[in-house]
DRENPAPA-348590 format. One line per 3 residues: number of its first residue (from 0); their letters; for each residue x, y, z of C-alpha. Coordinates in steps of 0.05 Angstrom, whole numbers, plus 5000, padded with zeros to 4 digits. Layout:
BEGIN
NUM) A) X Y Z | ... .
END
This chain:
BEGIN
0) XXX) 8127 9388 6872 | 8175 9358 6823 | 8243 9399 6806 .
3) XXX) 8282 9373 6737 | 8356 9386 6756 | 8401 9376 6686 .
6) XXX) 8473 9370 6701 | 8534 9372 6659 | 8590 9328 6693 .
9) XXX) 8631 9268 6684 | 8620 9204 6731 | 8676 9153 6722 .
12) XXX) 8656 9074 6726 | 8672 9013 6715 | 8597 8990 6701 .
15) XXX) 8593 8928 6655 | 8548 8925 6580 | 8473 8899 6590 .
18) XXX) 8410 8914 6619 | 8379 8905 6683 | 8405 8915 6756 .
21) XXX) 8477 8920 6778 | 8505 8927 6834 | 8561 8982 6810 .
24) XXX) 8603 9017 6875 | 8550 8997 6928 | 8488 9031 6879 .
27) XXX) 8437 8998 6838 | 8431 9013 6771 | 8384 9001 6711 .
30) XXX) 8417 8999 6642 | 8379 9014 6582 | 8422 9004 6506 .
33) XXX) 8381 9029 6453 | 8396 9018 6371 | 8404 9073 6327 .
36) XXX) 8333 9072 6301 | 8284 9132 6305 | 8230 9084 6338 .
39) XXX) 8271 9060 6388 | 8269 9135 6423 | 8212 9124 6464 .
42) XXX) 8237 9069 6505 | 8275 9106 6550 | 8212 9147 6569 .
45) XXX) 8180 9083 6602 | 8239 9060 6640 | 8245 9135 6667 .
48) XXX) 8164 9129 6685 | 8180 9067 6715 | 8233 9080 6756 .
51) XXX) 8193 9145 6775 | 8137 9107 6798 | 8186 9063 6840 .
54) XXX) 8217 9122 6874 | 8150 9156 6881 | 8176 9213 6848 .
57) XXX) 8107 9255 6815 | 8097 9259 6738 | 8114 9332 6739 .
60) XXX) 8171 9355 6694 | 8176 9280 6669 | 8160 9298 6598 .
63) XXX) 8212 9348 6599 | 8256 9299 6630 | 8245 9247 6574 .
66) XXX) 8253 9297 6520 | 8323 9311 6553 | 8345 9249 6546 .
69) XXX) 8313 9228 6478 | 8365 9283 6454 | 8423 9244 6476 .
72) XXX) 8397 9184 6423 | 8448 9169 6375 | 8421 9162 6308 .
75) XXX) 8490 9117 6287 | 8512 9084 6340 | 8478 9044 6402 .
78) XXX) 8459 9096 6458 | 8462 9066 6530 | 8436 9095 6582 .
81) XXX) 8434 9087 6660 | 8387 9100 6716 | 8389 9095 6791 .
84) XXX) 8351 9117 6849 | 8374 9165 6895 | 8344 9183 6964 .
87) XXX) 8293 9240 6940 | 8282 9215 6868 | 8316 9190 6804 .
90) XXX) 8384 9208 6766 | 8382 9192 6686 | 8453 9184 6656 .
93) XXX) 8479 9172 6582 | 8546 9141 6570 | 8601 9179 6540 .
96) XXX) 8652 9150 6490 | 8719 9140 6526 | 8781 9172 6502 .
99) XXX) 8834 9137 6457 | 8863 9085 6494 | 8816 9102 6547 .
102) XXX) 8781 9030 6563 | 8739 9052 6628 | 8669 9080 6625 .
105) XXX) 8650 9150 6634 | 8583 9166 6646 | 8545 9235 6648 .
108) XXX) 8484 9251 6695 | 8433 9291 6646 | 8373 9280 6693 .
111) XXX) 8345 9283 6762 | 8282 9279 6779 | 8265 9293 6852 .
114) X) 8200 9304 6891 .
END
């Protein structure tokens, strides 16, 4: 059985811009930027399926889990968005604009999907 777990906390980095797999303090991540256009939103639905699938995490609560983070789409600005397997599933962040003079990356977990 799946469980959706939805968290609310800050997770400093120093992950670089692009998509695809890092290697980002010994963890694999896949990095998903998305423009500010309404059509766009749906993207980040299939690479949450897919990295799903590659966990082997079941379908259940993933269209919750999509509609989570199809929230956090900025309609004005570029969205990014990371993802990264953990041992029981699959944790969804979205990046969060760094303070004023602030140049590192903060990002916040918004997702897990585990089985």
């Amino acid at each position: 059985m799946n469980r959706l777990r939805k968290h609310r906390q800050k997770c400093p980095s120093k992950a670089k811009k692009g998509i695809g797999l890092t290697e980002d303090h010994s963890q694999e991540y896949a990095y998903l930027k998305l423009p500010p256009r309404e059509e766009m939103r749906s993207c980040v639905g299939l690479v949450l399926a897919g990295m799903a699938a590659r966990a082997r995490v079941g379908v259940g609560g993933l269209e919750e889990a999509v509609e989570v983070l199809e929230g956090f789409h900025a309609d004005v600005a570029p969205t990014r968005f990371r993802f990264s397997l953990s041992s029981d599933g699959v944790l969804a962040e979205v990046e969060e604009p760094a303070p004023r003079g602030n140049k590192e990356t903060s990002w916040r977990t918004v997702v897990e999907l585990v089985s």
